[in-house]
C-alpha positions as CSV (number, residue, x, y, z in Angstrom):
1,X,-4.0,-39.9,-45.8
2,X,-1.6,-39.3,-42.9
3,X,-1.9,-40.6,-39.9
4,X,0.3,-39.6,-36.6
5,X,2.6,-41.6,-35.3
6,X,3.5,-41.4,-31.7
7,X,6.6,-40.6,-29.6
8,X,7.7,-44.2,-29.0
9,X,6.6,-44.6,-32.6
10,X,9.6,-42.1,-33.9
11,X,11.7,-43.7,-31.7
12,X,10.9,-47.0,-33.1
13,X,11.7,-45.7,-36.6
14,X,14.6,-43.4,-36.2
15,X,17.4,-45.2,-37.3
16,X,15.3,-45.8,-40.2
17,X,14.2,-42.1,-40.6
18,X,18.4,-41.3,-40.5
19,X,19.2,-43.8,-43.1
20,X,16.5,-42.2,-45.6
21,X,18.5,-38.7,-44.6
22,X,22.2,-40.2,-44.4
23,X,21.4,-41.7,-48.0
24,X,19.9,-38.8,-49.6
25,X,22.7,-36.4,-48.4
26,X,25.2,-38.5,-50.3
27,X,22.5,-38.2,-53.3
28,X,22.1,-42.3,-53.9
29,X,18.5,-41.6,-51.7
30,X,16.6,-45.1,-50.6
31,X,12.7,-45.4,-50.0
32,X,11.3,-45.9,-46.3
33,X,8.4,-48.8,-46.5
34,X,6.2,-50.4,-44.2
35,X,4.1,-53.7,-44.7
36,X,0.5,-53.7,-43.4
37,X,-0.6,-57.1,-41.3
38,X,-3.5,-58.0,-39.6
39,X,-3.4,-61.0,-37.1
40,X,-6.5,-63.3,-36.5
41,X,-7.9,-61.1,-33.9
42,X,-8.0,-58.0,-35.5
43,X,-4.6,-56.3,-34.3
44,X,-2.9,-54.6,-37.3
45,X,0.7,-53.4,-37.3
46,X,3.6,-52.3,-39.9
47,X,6.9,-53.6,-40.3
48,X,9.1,-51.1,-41.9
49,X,12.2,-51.8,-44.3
50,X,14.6,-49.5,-45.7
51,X,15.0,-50.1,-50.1
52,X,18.7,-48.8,-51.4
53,X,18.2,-46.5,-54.2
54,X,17.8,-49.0,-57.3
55,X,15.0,-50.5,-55.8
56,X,13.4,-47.3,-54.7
57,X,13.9,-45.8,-57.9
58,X,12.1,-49.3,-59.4
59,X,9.3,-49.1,-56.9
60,X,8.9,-45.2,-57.9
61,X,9.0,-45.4,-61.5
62,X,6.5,-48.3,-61.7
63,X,4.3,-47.2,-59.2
64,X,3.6,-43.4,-60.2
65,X,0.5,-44.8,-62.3
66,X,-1.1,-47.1,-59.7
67,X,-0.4,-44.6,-56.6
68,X,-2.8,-42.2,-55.9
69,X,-1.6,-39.0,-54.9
70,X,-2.8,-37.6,-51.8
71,X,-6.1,-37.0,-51.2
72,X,-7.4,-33.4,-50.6
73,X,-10.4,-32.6,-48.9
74,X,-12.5,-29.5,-50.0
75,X,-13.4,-27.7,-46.7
């Protein structure tokens, strides 16, 4: 699934967008996450945290079973 994110979105994120770039250029690349919440009224948001490399590779190795990849539509 991918869904857009706006301008003041990618402004939001940036510096973590350059740390996932500034890392992998020195080859020791980290992960980008986000947390989904949901308040009592029905609002949702993400908060976003950057992993160094050892946990990202954890988090990738483990995961690669229990992620789907993306889904394709058949248009």
């Amino acid at each position: 699934m991918r869904i857009r994110l706006t301008n003041v979105q990618v402004q939001q994120l940036q510096p973590y967008f350059d740390r996932v770039r500034a890392t992998g250029a020195l080859g020791t690349p980290g992960m980008l996450i986000a947390q989904l919440h949901q308040d009592q009224e029905g609002m949702y948001w993400l908060t976003p945290a950057f992993l160094d490399r050892d946990k990202a590779k954890v988090i990738a190795e483990q995961g690669r079973e229990e992620i789907p990849g993306p889904i394709r539509r058949s248009e």
